[in-house]
C-alpha positions in Angstrom: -14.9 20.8 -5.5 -14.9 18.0 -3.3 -16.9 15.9 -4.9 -14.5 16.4 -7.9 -11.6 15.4 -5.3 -13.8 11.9 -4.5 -14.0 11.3 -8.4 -9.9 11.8 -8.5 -9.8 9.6 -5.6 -12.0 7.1 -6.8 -10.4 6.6 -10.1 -7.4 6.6 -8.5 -8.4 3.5 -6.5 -9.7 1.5 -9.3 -6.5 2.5 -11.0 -4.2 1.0 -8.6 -6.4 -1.8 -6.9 -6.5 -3.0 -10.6 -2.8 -2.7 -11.2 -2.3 -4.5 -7.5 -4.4 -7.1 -8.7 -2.7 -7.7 -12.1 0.5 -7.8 -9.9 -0.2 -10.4 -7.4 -2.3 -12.9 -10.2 1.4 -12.7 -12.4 3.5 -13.3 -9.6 4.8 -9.6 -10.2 7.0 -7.4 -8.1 4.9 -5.0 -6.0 7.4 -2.6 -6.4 8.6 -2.0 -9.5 7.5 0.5 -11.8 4.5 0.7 -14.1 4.7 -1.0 -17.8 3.5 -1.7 -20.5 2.5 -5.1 -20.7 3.4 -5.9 -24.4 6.4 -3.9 -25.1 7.2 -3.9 -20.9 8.4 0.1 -21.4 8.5 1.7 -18.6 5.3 3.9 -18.1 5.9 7.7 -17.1 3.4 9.6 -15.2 1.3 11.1 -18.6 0.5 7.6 -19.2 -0.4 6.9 -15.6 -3.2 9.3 -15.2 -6.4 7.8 -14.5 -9.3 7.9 -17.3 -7.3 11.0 -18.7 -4.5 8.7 -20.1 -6.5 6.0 -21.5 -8.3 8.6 -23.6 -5.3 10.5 -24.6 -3.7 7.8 -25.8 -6.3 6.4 -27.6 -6.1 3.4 -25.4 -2.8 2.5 -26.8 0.5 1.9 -25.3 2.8 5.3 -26.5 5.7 3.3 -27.6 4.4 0.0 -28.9 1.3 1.5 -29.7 -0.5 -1.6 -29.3 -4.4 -1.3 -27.7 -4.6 -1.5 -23.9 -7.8 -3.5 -22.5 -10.4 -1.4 -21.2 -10.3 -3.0 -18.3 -9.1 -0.6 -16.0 -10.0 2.5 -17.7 -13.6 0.7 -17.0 -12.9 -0.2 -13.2 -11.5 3.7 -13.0 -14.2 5.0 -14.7 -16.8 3.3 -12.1 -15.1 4.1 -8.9 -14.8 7.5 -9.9 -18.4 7.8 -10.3 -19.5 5.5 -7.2 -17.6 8.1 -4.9 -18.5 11.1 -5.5 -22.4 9.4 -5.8 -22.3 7.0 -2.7 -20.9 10.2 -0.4 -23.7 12.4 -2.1 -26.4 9.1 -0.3 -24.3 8.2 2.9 -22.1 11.1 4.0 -19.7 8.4 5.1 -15.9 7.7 4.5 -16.5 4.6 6.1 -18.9 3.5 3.4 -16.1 4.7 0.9 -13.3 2.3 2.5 -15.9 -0.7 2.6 -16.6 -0.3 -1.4 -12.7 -0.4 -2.1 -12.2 -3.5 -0.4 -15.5 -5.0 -1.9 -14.5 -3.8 -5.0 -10.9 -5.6 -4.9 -12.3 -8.7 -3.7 -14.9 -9.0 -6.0 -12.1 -8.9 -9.3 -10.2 -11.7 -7.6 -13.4 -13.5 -7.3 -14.1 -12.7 -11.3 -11.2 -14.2 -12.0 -9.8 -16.5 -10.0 -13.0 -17.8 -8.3 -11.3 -17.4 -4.7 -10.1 -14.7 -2.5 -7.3 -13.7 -0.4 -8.0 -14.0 3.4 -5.9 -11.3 4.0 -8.3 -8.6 2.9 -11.3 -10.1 4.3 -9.2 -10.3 7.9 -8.1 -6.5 7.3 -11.9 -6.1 6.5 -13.2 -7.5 9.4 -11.0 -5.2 11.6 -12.0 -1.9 10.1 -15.7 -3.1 10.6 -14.8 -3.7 14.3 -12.7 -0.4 14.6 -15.6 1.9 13.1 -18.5 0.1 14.4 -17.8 -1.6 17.5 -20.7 -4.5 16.6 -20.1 -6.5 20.2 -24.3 -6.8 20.7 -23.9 -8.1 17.1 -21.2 -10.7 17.1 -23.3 -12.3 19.7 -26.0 -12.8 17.6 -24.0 -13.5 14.8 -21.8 -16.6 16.0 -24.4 -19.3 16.4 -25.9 -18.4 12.9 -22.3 -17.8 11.2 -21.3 -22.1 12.7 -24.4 -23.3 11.4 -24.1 -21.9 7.9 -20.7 -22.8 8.2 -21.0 -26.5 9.0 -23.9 -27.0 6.6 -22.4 -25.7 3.5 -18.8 -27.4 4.6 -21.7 -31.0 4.1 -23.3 -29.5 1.3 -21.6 -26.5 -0.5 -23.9 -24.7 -1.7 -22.3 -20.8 -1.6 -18.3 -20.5 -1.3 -16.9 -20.0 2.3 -16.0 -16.6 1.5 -19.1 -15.7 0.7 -20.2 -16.8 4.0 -17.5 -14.5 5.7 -18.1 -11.9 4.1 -22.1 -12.0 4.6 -21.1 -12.2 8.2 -18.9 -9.4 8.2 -21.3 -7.1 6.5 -24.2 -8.4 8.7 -22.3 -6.6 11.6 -22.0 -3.6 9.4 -25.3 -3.5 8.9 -27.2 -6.0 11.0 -30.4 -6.7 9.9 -30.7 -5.2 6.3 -28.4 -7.5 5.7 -31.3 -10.3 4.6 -31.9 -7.6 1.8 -28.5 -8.0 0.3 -28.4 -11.7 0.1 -32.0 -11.4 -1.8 -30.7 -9.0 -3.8 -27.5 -10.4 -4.5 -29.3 -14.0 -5.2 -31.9 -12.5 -7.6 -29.0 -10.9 -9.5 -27.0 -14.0 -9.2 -29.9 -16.1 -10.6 -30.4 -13.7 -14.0 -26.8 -14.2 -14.5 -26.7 -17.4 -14.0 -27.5 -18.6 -17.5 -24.8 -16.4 -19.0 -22.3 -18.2 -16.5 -23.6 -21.5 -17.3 -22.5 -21.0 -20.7 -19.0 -19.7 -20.2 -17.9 -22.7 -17.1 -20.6 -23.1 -14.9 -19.4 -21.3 -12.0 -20.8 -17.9 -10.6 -18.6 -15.2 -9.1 -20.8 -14.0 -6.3 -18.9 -11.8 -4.6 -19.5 -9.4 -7.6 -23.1 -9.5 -7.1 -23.0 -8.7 -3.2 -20.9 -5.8 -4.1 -23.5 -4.5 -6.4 -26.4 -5.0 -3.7 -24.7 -3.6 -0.8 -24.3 -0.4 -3.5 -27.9 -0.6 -3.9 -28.6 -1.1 -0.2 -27.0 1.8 0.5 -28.2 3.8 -2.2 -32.0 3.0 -1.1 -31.5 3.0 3.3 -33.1 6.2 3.3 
C-alpha cells in the first residue's frame, strides 16, 4: 500500500513539476487554473488526474479534442515508477526529494540549455539541512575554485554542471567520481544524436540518470 502511495506521489510530481515548468518557460501565471493549451478550456479535476487522465481521454483534450503531447503523461509515468523503486533500494525520503529537484532541473536544461539558480540554491540547503557535510565542504572548496576558474578560461562543461557536481559530491562524497564517469560515458553515446539536432548536449539529464544508477547499485 505504500509503495502504491509513492507511485501516486510520484506521478503527481512529474505532473506538476511539468506543468510548473511549462508555466515559467511561457511567462504564465503560476496561479491560475489548469488548461488546455489549444482550446485554453479550463481543465477540471477528471482531466487532471495523473497517467489515469491521459489514458482516459485518449490523450486528447475533452473539449477540443485535439491530441495532448505525451510529454507529461511520460515524465508522470517515470516518476511514478522511480519512487516506489528508488525507496524499495535506499529507504530514504531524502533520496526522493533530491530526484524531484534533479528531475526539474534536468527538463529546463533539455530545453532551455540553462537553469534557474534558484533551485540549485534551495538544493544546496536541503543537502546542508539533511546531511550536515562541514568535513566535506572543506575538501570541496579548493577543488570546486579550480574547476571553476579553469572552465570560466576554457569552457568545457556548463557552470551548473559544476555546481551541481559540487553539491552532490557533499551528498555523497566520494562516489561522486562514479557519476561524472557515468554521466560522461552516457553523455558521449549521445553525443552523435545531439550533434545532429544543434550541437549542444544537455548534461544535467545524464547526471540525473547516473546518480539513479548510483544509487540503485551503492549496495
Amino acid at each position: 500500500m505504500f509503495l502504491f502511495i509513492l507511485f501516486i506521489l510520484g506521478s503527481s510530481f512529474g505532473s506538476f513539476l511539468t506543468a510548473l515548468f511549462y508555466r515559467i518557460e511561457h511567462h504564465e501565471s503560476l496561479l491560475g487554473f489548469s488548461h488546455c493549451d489549444v482550446c485554453k478550456h479550463q481543465l477540471e479535476v477528471i482531466d487532471l488526474i495523473p497517467i489515469f487522465s491521459y489514458l482516459f481521454n485518449h490523450g486528447r483534450c475533452r473539449y477540443c479534442h485535439k491530441t495532448y503531447s505525451s510529454f507529461t503523461f511520460v515524465n508522470e509515468l517515470f516518476l511514478g515508477t522511480v519512487f516506489p523503486l528508488l525507496f524499495i533500494e535506499t529507504k530514504s525520503m531524502l533520496s526522493l526529494l533530491i530526484i524531484v529537484y534533479l528531475f526539474y532541473l534536468s527538463l529546463e536544461d533539455m530545453h532551455q540549455q540553462m537553469v534557474s539558480n534558484i533551485i540549485l540554491y534551495s538544493l544546496l540547503l536541503i543537502v546542508f539541512i539533511f546531511s550536515l557535510p562541514f568535513s566535506r565542504l572543506i575538501v570541496l572548496m579548493p577543488i570546486y575554485f579550480f574547476f571553476y576558474l579553469l572552465n570560466y578560461n576554457y569552457h568545457f562543461i556548463g557552470e551548473a554542471d559544476i555546481d551541481l557536481f559540487a553539491i552532490l559530491f557533499l551528498l555523497i562524497g566520494n562516489n561522486i567520481l562514479l557519476v561524472i564517469f557515468i554521466s560522461s560515458l552516457l553523455a558521449l553515446v549521445a553525443y552523435p544524436f545531439f550533434k545532429q539536432l544543434n550541437g549542444k548536449i544537455p548534461f544535467i539529464p545524464f547526471i540525473y540518470i547516473s546518480y539513479l544508477m548510483f544509487l540503485c547499485i551503492k549496495k
